[in-house]
N, CA, C and O of each residue as an XYZ file, in Angstrom:
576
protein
N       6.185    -13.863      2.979
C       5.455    -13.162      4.010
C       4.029    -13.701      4.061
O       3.299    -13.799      3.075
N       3.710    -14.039      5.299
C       1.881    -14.453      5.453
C       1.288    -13.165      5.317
O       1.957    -12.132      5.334
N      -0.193    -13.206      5.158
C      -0.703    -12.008      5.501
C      -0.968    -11.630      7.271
O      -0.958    -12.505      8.136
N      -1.110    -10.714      7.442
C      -1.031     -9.792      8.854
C      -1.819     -8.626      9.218
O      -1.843     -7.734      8.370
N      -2.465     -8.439     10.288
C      -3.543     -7.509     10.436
C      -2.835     -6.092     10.301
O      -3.606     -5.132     10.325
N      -1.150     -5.756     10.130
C      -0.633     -4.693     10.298
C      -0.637     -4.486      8.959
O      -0.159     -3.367      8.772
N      -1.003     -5.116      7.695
C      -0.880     -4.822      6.246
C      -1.789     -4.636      5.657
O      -2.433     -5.616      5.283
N      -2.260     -3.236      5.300
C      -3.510     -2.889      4.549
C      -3.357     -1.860      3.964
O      -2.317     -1.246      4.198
N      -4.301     -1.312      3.021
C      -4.488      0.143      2.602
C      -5.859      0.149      2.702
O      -6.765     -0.678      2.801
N      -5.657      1.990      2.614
C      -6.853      2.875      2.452
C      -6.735      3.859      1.986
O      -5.668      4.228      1.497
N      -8.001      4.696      2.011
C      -8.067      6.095      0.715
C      -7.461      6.760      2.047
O      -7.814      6.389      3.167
N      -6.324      7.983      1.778
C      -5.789      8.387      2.372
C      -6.842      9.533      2.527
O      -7.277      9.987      1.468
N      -7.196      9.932      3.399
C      -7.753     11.571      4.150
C      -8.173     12.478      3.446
O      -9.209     12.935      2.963
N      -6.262     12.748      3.553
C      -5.976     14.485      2.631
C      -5.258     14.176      1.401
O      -5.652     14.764      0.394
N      -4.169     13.273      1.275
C      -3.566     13.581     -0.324
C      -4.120     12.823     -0.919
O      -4.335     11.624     -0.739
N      -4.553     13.944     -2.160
C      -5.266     13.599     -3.470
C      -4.420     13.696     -4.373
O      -3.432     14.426     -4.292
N      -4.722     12.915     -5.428
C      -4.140     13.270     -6.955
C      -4.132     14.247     -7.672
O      -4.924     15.140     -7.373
N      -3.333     14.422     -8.753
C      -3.828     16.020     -9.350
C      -5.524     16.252    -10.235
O      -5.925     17.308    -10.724
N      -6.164     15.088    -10.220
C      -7.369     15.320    -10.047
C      -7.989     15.428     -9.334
O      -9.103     15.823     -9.678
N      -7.768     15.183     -7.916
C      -8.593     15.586     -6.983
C      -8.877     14.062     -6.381
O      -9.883     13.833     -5.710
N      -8.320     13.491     -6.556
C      -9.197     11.869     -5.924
C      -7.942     11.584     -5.080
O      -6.734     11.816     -5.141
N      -8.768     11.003     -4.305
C      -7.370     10.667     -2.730
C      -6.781      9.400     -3.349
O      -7.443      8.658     -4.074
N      -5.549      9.199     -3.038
C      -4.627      8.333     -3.138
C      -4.607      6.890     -2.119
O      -5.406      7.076     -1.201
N      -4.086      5.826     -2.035
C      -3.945      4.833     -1.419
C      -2.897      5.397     -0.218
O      -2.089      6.289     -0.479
N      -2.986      4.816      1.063
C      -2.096      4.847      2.048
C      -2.078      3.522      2.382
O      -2.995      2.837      2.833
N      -0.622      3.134      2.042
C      -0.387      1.992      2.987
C       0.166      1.542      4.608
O       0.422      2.351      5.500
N       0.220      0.769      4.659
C       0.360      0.521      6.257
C       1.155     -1.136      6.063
O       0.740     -1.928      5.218
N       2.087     -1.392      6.798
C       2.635     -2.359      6.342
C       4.160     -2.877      7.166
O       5.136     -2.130      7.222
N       4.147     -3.807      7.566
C       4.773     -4.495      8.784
C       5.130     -5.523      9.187
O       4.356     -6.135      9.923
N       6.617     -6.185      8.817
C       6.797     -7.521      8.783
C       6.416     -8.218     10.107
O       6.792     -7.811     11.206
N       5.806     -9.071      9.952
C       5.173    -10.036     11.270
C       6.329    -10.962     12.070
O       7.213    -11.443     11.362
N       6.353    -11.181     13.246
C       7.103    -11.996     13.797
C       7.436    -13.349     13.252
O       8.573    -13.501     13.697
N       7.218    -14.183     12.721
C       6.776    -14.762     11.378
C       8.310    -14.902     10.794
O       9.200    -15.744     10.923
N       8.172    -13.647     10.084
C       8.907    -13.276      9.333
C      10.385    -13.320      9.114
O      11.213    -13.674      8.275
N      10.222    -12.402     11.118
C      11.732    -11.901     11.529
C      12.576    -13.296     12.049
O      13.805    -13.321     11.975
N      11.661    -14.654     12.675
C      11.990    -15.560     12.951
C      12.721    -16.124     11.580
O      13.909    -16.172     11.264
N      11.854    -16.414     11.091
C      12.978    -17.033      9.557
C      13.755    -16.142      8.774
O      14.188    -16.442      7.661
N      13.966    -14.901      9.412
C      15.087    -13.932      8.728
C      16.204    -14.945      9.685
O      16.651    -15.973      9.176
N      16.556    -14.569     10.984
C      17.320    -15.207     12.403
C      17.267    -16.544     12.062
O      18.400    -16.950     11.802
N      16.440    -17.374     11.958
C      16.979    -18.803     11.400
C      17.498    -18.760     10.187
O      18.032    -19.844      9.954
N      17.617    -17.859      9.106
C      18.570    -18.384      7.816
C      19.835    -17.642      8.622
O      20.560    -18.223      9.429
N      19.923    -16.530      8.316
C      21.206    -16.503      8.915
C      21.969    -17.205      9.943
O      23.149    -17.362      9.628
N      21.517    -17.834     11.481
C      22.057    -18.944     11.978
C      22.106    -19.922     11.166
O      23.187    -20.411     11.493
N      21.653    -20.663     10.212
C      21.453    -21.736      9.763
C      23.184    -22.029      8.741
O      24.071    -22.877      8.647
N      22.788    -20.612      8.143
C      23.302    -20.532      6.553
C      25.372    -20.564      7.038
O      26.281    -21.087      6.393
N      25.436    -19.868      8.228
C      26.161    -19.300      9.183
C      27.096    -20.750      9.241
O      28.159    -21.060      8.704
N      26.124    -21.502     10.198
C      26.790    -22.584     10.684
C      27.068    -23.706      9.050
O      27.853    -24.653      9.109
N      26.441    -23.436      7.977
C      26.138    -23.989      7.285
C      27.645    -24.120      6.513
O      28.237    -25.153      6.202
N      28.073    -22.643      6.306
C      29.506    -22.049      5.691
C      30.253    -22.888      6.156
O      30.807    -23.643      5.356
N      30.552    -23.055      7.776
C      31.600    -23.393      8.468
C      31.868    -24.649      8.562
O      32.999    -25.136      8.572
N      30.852    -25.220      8.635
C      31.034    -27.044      8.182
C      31.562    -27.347      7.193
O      32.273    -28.335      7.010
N      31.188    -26.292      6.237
C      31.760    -26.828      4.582
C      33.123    -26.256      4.729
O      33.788    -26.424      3.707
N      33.722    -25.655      5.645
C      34.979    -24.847      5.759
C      35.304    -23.546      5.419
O      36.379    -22.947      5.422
N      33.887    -23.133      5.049
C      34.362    -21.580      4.296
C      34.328    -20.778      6.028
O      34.086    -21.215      7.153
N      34.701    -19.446      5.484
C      34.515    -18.539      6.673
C      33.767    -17.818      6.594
O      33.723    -17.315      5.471
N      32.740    -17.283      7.597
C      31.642    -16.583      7.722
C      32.267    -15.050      7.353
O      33.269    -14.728      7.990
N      31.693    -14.010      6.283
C      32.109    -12.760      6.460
C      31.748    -11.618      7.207
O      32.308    -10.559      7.490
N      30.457    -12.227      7.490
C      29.346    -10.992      7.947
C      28.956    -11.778      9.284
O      28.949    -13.001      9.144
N      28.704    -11.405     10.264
C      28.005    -12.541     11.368
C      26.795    -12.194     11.024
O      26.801    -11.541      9.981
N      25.735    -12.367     11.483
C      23.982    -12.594     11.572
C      23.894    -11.058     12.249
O      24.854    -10.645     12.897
N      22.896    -10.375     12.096
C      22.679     -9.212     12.715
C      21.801     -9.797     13.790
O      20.796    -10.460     13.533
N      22.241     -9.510     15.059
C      21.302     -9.160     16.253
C      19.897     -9.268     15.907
O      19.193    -10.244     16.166
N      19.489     -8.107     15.249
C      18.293     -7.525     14.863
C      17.454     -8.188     13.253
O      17.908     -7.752     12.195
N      16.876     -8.690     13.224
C      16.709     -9.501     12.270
C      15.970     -8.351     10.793
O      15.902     -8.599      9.589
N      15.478     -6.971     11.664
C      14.857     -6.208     11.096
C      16.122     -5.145     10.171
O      15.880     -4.109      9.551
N      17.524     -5.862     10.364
C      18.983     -4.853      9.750
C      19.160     -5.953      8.702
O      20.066     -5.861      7.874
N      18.518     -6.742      8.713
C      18.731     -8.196      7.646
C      18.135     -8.911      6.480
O      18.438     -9.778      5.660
N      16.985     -8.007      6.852
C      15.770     -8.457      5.807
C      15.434     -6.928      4.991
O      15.364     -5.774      5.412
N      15.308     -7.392      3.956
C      14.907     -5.928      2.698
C      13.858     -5.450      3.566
O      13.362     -6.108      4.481
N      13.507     -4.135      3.197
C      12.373     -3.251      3.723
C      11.063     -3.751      2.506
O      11.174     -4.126      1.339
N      10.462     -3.655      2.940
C       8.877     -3.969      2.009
C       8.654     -3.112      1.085
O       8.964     -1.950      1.348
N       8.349     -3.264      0.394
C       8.642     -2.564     -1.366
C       9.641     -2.859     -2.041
O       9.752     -2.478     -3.207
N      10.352     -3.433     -1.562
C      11.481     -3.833     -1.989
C      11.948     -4.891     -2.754
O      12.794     -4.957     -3.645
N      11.398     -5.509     -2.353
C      11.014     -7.001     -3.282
C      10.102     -6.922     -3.770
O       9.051     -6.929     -3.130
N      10.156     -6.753     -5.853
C       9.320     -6.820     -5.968
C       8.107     -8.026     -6.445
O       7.004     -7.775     -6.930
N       8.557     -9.077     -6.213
C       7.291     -9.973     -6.221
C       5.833     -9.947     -5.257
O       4.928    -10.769     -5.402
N       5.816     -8.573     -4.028
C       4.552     -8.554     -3.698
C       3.174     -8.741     -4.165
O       2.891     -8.363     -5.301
N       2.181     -9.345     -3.328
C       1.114     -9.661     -4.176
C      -0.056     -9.187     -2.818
O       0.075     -8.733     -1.681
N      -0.870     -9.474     -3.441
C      -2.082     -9.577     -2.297
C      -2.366     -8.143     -2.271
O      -1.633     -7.247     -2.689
N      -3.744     -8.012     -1.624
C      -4.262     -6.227     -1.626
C      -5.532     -6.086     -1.251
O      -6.071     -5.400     -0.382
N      -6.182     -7.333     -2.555
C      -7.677     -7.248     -3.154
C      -8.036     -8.860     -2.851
O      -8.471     -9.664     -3.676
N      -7.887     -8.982     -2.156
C      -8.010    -10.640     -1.969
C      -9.410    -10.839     -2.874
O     -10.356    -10.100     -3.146
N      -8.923    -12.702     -3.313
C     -10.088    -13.627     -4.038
C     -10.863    -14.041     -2.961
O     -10.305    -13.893     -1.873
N     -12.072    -14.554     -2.934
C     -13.032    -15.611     -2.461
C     -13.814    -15.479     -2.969
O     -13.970    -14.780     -3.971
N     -14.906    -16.444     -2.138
C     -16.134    -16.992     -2.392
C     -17.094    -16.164     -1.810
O     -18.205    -16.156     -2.340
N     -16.874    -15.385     -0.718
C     -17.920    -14.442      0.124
C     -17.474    -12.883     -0.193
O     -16.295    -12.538     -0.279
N     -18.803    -11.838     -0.381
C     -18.088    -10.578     -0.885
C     -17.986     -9.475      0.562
O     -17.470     -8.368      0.711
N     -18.610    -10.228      1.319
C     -17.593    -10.056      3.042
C     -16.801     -9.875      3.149
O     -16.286     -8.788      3.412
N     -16.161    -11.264      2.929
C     -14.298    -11.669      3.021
C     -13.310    -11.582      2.449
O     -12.169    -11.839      2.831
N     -13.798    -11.084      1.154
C     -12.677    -10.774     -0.423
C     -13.401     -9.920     -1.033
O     -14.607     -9.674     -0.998
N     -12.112     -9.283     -1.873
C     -12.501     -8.336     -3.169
C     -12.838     -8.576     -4.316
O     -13.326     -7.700     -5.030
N     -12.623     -9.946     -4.763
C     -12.752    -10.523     -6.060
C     -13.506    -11.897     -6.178
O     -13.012    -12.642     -5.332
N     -14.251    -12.380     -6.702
C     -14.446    -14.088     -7.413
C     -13.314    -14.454     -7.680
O     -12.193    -13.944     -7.672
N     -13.941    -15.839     -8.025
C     -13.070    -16.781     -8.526
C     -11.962    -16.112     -9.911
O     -10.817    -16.501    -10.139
N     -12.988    -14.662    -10.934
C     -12.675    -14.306    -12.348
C     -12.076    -12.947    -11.895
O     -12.259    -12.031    -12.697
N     -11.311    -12.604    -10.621
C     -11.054    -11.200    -10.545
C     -11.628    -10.133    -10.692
O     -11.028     -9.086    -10.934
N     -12.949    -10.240    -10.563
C     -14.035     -9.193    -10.736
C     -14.084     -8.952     -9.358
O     -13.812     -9.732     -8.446
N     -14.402     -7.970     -9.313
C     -14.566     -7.123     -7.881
C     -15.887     -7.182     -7.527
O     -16.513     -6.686     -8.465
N     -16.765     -7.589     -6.515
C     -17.815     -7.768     -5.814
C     -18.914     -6.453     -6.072
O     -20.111     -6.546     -6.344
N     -18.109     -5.230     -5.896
C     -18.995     -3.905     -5.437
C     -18.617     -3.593     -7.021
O     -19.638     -3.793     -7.679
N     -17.912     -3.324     -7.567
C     -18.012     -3.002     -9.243
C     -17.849     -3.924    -10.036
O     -16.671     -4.242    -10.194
N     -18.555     -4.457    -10.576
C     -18.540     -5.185    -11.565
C     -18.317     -5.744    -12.893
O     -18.412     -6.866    -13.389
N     -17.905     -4.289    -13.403
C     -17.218     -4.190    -14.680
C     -15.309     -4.094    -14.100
O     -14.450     -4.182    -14.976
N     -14.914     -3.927    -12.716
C     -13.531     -4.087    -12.562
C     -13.065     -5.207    -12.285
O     -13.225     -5.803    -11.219
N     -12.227     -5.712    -13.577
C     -11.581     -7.051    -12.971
C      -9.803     -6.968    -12.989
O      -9.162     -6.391    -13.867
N      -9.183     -7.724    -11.747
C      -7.957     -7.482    -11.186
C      -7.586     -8.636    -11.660
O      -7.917     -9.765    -11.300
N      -6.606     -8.163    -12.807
C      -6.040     -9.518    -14.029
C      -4.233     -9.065    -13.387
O      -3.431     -8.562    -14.175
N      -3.848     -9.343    -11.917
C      -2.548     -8.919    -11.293
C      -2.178     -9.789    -10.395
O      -2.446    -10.938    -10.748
N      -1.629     -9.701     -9.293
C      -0.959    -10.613     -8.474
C      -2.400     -9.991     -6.841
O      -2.602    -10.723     -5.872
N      -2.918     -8.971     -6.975
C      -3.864     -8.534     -6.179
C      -4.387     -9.521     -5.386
O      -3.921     -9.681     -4.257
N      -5.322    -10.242     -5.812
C      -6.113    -11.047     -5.424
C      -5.267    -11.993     -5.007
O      -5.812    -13.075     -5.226
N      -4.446    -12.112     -4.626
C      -3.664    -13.384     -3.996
C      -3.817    -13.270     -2.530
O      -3.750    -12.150     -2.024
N      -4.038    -14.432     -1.714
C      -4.250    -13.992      0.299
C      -2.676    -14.132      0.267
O      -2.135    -13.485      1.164
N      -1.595    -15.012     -0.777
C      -0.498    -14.975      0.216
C       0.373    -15.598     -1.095
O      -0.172    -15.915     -2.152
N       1.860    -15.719     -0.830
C       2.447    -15.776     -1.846
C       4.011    -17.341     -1.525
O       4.540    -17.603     -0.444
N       4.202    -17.796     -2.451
C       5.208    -18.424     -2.223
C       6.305    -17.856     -2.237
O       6.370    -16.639     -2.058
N       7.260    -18.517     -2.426
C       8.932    -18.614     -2.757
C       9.363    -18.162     -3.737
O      10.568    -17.952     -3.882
N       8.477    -17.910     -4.630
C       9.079    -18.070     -6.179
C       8.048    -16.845     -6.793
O       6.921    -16.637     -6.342
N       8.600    -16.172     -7.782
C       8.074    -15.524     -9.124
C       6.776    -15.959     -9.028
O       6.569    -17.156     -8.832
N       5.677    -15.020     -9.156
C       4.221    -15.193     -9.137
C       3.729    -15.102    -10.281
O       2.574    -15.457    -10.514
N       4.688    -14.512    -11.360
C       4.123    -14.414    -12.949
C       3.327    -15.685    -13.667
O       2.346    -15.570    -14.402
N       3.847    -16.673    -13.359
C       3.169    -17.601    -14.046
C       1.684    -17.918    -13.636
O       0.827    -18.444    -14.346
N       1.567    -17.493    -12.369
C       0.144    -17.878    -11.905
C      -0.204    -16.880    -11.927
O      -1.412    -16.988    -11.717
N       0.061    -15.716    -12.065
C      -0.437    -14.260    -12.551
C      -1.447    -14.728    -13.805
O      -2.631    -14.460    -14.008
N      -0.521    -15.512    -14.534
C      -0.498    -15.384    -16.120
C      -2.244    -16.547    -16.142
O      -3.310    -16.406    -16.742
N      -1.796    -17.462    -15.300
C      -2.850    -18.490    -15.762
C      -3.797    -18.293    -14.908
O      -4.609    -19.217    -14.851
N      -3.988    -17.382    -14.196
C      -5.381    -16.487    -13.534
C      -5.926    -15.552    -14.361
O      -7.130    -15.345    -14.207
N      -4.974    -14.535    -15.744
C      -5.857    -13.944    -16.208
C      -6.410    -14.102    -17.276
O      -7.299    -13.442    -17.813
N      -5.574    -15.507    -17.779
C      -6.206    -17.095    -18.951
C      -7.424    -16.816    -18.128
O      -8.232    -15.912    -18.338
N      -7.450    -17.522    -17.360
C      -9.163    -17.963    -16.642
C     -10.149    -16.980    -16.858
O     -11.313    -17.146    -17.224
N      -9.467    -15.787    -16.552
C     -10.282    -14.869    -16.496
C     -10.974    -14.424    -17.310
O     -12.197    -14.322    -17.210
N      -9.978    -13.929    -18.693
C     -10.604    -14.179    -20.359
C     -11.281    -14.932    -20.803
O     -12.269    -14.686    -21.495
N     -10.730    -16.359    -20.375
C     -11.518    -17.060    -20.718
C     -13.360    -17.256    -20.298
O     -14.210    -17.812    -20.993
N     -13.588    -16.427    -18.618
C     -14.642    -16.492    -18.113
C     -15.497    -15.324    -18.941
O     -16.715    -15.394    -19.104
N     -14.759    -14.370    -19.376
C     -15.499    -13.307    -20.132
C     -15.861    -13.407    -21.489
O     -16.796    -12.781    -21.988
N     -15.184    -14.130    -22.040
C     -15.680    -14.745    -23.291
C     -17.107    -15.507    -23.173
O     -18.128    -15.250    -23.811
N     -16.908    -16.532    -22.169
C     -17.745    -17.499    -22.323
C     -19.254    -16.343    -21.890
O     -20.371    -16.590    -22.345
N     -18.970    -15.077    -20.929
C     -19.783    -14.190    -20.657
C     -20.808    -13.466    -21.707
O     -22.003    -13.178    -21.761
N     -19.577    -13.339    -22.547
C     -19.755    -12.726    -23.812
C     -20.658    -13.367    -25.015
O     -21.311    -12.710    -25.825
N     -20.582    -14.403    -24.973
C     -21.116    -15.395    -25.518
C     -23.039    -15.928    -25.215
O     -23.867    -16.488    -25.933
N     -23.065    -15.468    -24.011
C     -24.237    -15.714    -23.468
C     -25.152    -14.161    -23.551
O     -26.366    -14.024    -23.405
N     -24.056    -13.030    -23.850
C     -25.003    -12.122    -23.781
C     -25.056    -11.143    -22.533
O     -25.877    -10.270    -22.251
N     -23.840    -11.600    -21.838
C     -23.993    -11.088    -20.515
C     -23.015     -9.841    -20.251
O     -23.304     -8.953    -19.449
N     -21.865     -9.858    -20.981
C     -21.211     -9.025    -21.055
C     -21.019     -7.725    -22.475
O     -20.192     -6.818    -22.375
């Protein structure tokens, strides 16, 4: 999935936690994008069977939105808190520290703008190497 202006959160309104602090609301909406390469694998995969001689069991759904998992569903999602360079345009630095708090750093799949094909753990993993590693060297200077 790319990112999309229909995918965001916010502090929800009215429901709070049982402490009293409002909760996240999400908002969230596969993009045309999306539904196109749902409809091209299934045509693809379709015609793909039949060449090799097998028989198709299922045809392609019409609707590409009866074909593709619902969101949450997969769970390799990432992205939320986006990284950059400007504290405009992202939630985090380069070290997963958050711009407006500074002692919070997002050692998760958060800070990602967008995600591949594959399992994000490993670059999970060697983003929050970096990250340790940036706080050490922090640590070291006196700064942390």
């Amino acid at each position: 999935m790319i990112p999309n202006e229909n995918c965001f959160c916010e502090l929800d309104p009215t429901v709070k936690d049982k402490w009293g602090i409002p909760v996240l609301r999400f908002h969230w909406k596969w993009s045309d994008h999306e539904l196109r390469q749902v409809a091209h694998q299934q045509k693809t995969f379709a015609e793909l069977i039949e060449v090799l001689g097998g028989k198709v069991r299922e045809q392609p759904k019409k609707n590409p939105l009866e074909a593709i998992r619902p969101g949450g569903n997969v769970k390799h999602e990432v992205g939320g808190a986006l990284m950059g360079s400007d504290a405009k345009k992202s939630v985090t630095n380069q070290f997963g520290q958050t711009w407006d708090v500074k002692n919070l750093i997002l050692a998760d799949g958060a800070p990602f703008c967008s995600n591949a094909d594959k399992n994000p753990t490993l670059t999970i993993m060697a983003l929050a190497w970096r990250t340790c590693d940036h706080l050490l060297e922090e640590m070291a200077k006196g700064n942390v």
